[in-house]
PDB file of N, H, CA, C and O in Angstrom:
ATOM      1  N   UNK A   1       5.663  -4.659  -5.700  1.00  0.00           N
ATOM      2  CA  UNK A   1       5.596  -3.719  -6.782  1.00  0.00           C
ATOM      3  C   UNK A   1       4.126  -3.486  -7.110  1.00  0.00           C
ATOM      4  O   UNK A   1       3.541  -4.472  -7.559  1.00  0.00           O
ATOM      5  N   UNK A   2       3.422  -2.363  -6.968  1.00  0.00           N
ATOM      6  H   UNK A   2       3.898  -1.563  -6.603  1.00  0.00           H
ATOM      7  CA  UNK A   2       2.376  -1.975  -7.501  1.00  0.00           C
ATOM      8  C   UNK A   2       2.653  -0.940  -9.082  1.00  0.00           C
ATOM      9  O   UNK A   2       3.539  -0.099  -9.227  1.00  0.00           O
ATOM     10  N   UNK A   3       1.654  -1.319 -10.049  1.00  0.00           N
ATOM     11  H   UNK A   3       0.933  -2.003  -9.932  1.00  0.00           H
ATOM     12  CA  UNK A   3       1.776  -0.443 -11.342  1.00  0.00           C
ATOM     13  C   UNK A   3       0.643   0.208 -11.364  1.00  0.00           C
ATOM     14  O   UNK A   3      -0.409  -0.271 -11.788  1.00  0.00           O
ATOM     15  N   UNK A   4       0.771   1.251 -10.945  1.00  0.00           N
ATOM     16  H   UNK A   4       1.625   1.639 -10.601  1.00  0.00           H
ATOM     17  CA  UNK A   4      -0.514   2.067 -10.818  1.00  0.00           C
ATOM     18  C   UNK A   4      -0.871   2.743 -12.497  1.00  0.00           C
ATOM     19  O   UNK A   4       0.016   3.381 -13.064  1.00  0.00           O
ATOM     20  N   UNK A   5      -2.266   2.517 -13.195  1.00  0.00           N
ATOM     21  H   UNK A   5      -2.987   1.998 -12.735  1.00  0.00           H
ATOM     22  CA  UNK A   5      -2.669   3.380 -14.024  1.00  0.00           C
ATOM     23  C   UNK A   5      -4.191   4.227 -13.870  1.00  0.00           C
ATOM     24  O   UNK A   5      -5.274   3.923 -13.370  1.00  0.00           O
ATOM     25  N   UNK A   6      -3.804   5.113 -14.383  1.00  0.00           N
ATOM     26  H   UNK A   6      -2.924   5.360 -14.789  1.00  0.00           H
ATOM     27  CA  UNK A   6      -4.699   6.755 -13.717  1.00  0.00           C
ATOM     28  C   UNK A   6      -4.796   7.479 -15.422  1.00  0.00           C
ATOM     29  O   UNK A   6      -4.086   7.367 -16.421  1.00  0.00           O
ATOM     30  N   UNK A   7      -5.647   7.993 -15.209  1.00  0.00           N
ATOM     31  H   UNK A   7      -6.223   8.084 -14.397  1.00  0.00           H
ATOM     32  CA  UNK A   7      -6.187   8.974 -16.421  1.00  0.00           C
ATOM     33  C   UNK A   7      -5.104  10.104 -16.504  1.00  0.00           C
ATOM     34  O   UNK A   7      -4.687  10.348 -17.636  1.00  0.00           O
ATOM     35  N   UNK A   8      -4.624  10.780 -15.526  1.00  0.00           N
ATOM     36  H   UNK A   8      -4.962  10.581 -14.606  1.00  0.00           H
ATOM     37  CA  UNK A   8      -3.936  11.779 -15.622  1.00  0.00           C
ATOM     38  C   UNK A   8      -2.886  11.604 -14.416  1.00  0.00           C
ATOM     39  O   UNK A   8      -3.147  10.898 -13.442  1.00  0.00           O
ATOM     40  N   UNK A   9      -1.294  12.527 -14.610  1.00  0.00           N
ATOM     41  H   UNK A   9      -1.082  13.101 -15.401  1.00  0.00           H
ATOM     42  CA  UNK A   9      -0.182  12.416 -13.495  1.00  0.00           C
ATOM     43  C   UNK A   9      -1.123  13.158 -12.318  1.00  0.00           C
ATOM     44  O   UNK A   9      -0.630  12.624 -11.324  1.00  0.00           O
ATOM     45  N   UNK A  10      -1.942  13.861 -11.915  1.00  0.00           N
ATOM     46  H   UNK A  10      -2.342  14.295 -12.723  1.00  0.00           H
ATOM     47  CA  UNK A  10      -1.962  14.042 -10.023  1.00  0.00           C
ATOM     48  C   UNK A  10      -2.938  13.498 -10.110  1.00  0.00           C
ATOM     49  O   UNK A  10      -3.632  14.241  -9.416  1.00  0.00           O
ATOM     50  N   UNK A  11      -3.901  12.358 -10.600  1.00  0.00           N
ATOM     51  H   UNK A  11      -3.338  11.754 -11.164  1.00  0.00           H
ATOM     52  CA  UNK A  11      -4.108  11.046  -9.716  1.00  0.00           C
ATOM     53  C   UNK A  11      -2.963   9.559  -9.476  1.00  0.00           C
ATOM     54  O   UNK A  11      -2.880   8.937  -8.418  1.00  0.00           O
ATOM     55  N   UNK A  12      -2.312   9.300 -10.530  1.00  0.00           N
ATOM     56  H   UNK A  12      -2.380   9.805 -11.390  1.00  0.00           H
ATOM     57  CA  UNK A  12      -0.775   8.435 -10.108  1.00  0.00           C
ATOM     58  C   UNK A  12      -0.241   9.082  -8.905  1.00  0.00           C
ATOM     59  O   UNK A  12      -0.005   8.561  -7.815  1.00  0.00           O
ATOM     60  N   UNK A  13      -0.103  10.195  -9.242  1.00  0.00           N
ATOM     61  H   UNK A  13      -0.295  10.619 -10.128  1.00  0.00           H
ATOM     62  CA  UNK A  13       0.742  11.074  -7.919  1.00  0.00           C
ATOM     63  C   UNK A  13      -0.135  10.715  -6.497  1.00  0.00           C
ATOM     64  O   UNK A  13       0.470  10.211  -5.551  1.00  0.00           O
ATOM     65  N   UNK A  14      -1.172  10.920  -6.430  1.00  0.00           N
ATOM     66  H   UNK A  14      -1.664  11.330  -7.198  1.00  0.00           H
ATOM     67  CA  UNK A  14      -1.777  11.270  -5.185  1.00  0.00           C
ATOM     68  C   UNK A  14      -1.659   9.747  -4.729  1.00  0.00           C
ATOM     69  O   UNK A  14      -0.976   9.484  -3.739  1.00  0.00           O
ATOM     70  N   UNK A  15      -2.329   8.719  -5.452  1.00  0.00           N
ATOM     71  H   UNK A  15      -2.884   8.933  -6.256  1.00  0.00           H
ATOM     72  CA  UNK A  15      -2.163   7.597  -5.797  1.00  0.00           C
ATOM     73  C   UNK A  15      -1.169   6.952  -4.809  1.00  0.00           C
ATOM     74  O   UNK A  15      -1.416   6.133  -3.923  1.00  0.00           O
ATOM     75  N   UNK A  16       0.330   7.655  -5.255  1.00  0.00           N
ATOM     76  H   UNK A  16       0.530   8.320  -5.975  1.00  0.00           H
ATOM     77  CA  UNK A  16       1.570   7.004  -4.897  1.00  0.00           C
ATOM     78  C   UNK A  16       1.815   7.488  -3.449  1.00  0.00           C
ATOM     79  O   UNK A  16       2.083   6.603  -2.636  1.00  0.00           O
ATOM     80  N   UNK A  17       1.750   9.079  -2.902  1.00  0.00           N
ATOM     81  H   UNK A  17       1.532   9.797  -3.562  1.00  0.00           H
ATOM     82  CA  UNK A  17       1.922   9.540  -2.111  1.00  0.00           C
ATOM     83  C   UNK A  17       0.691   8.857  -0.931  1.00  0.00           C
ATOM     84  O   UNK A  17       1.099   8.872   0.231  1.00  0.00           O
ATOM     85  N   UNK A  18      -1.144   8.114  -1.188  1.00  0.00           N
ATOM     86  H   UNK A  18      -1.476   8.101  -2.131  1.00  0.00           H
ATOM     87  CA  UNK A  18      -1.480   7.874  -0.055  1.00  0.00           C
ATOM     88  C   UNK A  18      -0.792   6.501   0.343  1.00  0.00           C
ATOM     89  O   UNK A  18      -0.853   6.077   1.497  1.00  0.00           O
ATOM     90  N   UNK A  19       0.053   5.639  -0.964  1.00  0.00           N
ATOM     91  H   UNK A  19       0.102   5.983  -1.902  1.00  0.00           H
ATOM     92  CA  UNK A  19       0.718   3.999  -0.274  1.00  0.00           C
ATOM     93  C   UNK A  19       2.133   5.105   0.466  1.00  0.00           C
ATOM     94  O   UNK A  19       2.604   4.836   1.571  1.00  0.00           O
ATOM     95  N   UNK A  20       2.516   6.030  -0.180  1.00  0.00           N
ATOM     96  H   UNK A  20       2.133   6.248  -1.078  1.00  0.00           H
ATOM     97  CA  UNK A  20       3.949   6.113   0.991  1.00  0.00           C
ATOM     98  C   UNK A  20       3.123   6.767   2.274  1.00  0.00           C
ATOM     99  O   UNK A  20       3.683   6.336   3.283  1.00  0.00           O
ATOM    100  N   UNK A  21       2.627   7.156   2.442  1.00  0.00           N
ATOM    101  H   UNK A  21       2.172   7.506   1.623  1.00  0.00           H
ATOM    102  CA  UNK A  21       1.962   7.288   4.313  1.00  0.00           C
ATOM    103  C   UNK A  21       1.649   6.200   5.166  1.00  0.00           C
ATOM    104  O   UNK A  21       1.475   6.542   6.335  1.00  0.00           O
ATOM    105  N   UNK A  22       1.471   4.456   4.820  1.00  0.00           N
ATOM    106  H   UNK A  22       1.612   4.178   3.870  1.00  0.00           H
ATOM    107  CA  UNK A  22       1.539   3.799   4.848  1.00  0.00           C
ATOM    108  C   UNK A  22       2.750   2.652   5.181  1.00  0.00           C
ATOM    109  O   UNK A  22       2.853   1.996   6.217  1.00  0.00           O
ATOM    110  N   UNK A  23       3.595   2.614   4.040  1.00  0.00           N
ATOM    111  H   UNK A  23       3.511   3.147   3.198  1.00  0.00           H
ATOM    112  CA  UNK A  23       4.668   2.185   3.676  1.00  0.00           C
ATOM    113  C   UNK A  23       5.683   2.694   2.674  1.00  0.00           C
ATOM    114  O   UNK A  23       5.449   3.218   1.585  1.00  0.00           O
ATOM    115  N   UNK A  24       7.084   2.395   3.353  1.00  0.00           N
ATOM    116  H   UNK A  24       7.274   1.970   4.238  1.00  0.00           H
ATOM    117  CA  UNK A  24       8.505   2.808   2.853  1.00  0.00           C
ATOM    118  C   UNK A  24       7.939   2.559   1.136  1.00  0.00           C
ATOM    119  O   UNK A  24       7.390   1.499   0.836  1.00  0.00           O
ATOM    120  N   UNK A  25       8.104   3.408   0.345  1.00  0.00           N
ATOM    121  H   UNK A  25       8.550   4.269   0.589  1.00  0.00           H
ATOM    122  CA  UNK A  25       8.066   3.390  -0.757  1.00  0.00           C
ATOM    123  C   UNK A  25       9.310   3.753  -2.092  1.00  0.00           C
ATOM    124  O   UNK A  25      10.228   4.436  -1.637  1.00  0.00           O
ATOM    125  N   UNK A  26       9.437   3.490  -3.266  1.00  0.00           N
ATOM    126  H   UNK A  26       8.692   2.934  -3.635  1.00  0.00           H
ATOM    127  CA  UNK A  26      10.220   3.981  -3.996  1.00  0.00           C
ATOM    128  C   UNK A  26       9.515   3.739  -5.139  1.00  0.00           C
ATOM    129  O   UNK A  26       8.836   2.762  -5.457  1.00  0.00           O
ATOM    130  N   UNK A  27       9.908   5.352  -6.052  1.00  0.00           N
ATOM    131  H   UNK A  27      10.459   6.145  -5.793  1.00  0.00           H
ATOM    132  CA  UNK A  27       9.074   5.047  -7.655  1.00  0.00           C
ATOM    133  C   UNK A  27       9.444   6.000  -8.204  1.00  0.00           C
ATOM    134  O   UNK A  27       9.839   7.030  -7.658  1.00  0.00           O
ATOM    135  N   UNK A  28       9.355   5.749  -9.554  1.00  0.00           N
ATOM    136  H   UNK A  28       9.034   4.912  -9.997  1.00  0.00           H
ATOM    137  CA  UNK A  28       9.596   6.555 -10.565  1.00  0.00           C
ATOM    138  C   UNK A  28       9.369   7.796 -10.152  1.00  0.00           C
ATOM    139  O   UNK A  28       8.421   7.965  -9.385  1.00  0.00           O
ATOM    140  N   UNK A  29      10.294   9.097 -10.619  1.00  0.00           N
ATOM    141  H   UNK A  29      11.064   8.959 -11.241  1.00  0.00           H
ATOM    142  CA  UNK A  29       9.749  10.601 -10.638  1.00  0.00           C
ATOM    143  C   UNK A  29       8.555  10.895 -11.764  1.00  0.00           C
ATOM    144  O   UNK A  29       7.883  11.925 -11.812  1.00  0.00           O
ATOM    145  N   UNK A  30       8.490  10.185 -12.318  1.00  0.00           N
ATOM    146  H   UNK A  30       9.036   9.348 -12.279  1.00  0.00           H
ATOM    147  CA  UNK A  30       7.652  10.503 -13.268  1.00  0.00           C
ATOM    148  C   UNK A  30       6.786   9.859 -13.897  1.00  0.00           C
ATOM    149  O   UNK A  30       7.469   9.109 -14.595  1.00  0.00           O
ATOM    150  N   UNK A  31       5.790   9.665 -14.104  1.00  0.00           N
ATOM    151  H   UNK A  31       5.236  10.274 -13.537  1.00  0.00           H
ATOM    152  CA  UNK A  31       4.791   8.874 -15.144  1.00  0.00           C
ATOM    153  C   UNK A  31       5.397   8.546 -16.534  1.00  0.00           C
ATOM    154  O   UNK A  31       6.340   9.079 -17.117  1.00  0.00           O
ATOM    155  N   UNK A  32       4.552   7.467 -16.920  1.00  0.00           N
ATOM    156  H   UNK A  32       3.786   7.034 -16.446  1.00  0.00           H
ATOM    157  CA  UNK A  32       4.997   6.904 -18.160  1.00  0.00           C
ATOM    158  C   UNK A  32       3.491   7.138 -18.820  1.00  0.00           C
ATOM    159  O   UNK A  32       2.456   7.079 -18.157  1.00  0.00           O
ATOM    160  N   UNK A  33       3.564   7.460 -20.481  1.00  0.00           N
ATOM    161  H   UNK A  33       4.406   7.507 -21.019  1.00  0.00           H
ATOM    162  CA  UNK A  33       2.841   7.674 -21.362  1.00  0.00           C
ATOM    163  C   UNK A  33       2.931   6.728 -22.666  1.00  0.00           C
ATOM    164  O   UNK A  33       3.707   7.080 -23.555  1.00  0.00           O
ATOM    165  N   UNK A  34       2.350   5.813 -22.793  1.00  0.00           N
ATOM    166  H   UNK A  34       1.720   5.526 -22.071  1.00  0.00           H
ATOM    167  CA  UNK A  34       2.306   4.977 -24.002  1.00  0.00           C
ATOM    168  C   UNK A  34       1.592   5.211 -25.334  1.00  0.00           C
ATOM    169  O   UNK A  34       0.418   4.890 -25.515  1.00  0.00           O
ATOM    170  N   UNK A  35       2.448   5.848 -26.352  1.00  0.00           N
ATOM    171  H   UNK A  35       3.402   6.109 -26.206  1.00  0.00           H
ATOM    172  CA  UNK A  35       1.877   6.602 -27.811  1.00  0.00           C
ATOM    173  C   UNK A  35       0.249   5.943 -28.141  1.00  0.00           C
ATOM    174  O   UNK A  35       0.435   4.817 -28.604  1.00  0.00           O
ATOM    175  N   UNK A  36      -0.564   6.105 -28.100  1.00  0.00           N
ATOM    176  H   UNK A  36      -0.715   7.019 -27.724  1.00  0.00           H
ATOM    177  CA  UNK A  36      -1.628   5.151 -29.094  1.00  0.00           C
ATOM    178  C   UNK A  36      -2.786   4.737 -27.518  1.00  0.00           C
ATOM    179  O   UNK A  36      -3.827   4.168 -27.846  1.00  0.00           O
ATOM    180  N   UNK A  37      -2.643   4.960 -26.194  1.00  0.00           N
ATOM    181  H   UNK A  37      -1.798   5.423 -25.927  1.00  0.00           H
ATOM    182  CA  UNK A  37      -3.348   4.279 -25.359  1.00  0.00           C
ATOM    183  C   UNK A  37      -3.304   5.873 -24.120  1.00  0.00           C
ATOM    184  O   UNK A  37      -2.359   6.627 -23.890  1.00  0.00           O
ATOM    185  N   UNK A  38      -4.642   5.888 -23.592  1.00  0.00           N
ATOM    186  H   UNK A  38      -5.410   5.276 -23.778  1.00  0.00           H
ATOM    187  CA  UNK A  38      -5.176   6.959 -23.061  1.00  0.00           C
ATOM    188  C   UNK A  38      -4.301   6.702 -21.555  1.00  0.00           C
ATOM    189  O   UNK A  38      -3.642   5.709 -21.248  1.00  0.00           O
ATOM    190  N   UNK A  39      -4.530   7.879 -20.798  1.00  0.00           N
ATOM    191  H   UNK A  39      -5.066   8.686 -21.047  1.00  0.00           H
ATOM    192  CA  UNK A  39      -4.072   7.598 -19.359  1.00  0.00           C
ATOM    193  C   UNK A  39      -2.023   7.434 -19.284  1.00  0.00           C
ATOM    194  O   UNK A  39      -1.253   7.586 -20.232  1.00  0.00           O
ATOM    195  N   UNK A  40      -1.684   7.104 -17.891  1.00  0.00           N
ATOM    196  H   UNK A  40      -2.310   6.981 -17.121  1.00  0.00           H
ATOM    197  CA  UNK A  40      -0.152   7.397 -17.510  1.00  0.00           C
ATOM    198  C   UNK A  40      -0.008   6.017 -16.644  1.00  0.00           C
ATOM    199  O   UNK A  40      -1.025   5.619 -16.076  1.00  0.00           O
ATOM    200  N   UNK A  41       0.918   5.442 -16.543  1.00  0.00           N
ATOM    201  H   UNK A  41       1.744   5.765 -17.005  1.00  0.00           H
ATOM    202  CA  UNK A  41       1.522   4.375 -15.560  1.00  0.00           C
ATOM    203  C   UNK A  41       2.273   5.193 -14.693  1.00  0.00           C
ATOM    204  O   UNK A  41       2.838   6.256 -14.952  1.00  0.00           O
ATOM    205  N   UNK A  42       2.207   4.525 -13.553  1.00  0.00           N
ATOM    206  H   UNK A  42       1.747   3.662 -13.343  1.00  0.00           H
ATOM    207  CA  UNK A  42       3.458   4.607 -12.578  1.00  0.00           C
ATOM    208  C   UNK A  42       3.679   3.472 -11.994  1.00  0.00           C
ATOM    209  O   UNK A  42       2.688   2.760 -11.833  1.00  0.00           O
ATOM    210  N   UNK A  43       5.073   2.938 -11.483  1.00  0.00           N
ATOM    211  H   UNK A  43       5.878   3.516 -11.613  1.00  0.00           H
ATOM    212  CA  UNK A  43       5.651   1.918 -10.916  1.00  0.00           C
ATOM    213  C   UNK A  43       5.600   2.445  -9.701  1.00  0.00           C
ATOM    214  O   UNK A  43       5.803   3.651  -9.568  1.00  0.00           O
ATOM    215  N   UNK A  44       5.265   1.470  -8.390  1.00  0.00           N
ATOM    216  H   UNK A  44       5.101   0.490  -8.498  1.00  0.00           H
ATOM    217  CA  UNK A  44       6.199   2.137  -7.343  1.00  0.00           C
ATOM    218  C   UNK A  44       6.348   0.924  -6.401  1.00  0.00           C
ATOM    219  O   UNK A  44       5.402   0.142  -6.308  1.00  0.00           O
ATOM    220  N   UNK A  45       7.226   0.765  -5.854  1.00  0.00           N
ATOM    221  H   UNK A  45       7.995   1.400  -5.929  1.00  0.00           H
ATOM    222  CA  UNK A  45       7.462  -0.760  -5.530  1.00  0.00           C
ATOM    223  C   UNK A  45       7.939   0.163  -3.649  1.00  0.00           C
ATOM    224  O   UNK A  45       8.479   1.167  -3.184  1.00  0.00           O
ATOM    225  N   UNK A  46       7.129  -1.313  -3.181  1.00  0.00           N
ATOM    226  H   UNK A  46       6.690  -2.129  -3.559  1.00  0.00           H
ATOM    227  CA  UNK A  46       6.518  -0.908  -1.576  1.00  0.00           C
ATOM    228  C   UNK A  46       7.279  -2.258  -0.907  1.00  0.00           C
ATOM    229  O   UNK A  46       7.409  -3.428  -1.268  1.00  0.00           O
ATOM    230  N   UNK A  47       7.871  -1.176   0.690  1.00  0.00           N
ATOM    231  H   UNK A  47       7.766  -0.225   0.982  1.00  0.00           H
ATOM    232  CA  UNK A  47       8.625  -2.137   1.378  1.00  0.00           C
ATOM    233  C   UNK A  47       7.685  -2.471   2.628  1.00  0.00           C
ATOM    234  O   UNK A  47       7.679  -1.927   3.732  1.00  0.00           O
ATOM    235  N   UNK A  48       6.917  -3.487   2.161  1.00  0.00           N
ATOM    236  H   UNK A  48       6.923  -3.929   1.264  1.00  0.00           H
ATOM    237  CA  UNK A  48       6.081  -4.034   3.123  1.00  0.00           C
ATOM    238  C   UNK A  48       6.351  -4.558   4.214  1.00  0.00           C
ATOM    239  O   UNK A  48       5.493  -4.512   5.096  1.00  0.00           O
ATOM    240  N   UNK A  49       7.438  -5.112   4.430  1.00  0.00           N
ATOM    241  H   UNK A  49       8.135  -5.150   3.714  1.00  0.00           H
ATOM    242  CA  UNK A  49       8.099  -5.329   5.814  1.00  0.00           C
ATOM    243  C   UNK A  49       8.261  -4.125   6.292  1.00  0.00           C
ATOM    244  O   UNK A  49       8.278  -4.099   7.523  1.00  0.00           O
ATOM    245  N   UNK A  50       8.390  -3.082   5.749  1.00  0.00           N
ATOM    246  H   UNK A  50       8.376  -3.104   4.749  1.00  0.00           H
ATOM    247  CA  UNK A  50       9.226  -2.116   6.527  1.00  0.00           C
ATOM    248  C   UNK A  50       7.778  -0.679   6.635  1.00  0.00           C
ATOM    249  O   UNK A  50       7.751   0.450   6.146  1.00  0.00           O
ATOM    250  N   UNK A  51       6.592  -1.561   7.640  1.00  0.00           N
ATOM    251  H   UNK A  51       6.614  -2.478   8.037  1.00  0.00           H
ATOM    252  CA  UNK A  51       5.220  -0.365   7.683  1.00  0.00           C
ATOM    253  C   UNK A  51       6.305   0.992   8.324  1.00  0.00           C
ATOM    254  O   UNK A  51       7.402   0.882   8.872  1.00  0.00           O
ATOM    255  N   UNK A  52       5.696   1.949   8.078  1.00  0.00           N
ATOM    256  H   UNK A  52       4.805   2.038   7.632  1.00  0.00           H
ATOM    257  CA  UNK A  52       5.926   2.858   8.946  1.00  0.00           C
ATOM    258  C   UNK A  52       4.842   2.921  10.018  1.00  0.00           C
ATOM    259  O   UNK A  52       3.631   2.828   9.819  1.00  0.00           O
ATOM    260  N   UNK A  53       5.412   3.079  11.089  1.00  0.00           N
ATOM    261  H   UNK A  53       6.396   3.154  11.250  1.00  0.00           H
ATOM    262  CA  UNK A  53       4.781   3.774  12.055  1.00  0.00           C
ATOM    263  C   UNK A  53       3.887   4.871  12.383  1.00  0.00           C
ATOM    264  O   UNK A  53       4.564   5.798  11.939  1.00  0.00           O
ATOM    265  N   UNK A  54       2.634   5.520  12.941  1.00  0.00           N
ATOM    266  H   UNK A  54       2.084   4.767  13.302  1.00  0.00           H
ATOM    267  CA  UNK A  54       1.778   5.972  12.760  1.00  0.00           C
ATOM    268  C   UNK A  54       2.226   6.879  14.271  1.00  0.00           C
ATOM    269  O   UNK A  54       2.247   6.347  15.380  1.00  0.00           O
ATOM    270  N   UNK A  55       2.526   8.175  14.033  1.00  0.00           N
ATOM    271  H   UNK A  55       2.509   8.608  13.132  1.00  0.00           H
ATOM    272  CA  UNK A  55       2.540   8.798  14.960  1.00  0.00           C
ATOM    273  C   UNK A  55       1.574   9.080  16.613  1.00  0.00           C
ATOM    274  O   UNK A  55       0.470   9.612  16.727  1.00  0.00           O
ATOM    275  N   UNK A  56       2.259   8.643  17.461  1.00  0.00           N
ATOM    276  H   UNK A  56       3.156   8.212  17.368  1.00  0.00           H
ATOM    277  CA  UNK A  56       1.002   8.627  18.945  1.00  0.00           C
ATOM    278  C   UNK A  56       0.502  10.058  19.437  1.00  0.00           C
ATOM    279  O   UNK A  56      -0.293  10.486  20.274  1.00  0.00           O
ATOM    280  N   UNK A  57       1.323  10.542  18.548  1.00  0.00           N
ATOM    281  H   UNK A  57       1.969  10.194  17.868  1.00  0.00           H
ATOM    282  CA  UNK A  57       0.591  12.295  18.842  1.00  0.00           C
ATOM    283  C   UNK A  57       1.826  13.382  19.560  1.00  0.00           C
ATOM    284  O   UNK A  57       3.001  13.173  19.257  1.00  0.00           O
ATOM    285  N   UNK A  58       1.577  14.202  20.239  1.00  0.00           N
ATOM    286  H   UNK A  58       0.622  14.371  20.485  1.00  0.00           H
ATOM    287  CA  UNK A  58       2.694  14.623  20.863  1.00  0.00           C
ATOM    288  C   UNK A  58       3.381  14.390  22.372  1.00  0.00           C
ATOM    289  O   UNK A  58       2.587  14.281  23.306  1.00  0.00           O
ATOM    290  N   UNK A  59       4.986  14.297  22.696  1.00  0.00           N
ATOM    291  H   UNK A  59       5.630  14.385  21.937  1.00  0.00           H
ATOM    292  CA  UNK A  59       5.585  13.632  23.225  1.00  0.00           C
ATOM    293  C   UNK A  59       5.754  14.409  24.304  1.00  0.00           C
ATOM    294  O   UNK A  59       6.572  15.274  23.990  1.00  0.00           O
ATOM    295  N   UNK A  60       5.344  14.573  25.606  1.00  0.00           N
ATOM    296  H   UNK A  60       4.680  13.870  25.861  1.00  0.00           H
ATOM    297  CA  UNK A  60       5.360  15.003  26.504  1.00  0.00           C
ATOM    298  C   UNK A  60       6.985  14.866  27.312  1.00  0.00           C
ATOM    299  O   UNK A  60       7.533  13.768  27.211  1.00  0.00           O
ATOM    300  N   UNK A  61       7.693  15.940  28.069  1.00  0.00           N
ATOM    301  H   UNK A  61       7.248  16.831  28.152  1.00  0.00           H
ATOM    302  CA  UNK A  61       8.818  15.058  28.765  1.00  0.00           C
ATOM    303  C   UNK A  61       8.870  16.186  29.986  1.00  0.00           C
ATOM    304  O   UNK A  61       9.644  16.037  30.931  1.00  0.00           O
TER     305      UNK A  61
END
C-alpha cells in the first residue's frame, strides 16, 4: 500500500498512473481532501509480486 500526498489531484493522478506502468495496481477513483490541511491523499495499493512485463517491441511472425 502506498498513500500518496500531492498538492493538487493531477499530481496524485500522474503519481498513481507512473506506479501502474510498473505494477498491477488498484486505488481509489478519487482523491481525498481533509477540511483544515492543504493538498489531497490517494491510496493505491500495488501488487508487487505481480510486475508487469515491459513490452520487447514488435512481434514479428
Amino acid at each position: 500500500m502506498v498513500d500518496v500526498a500531492a498538492a493538487e489531484d493531477a499530481t496524485a493522478s500522474a503519481l498513481q498512473e507512473a506506479l501502474a506502468e510498473r505494477w498491477a495496481t488498484a486505488t481509489d477513483e478519487r482523491t481525498i481532501r481533509t477540511p483544515g490541511e492543504p493538498g489531497v491523499r490517494l491510496r493505491c495499493y500495488l501488487g508487487l509480486r505481480q510486475e508487469l512485463l515491459a513490452s520487447a517491441g514488435p512481434t514479428t511472425v
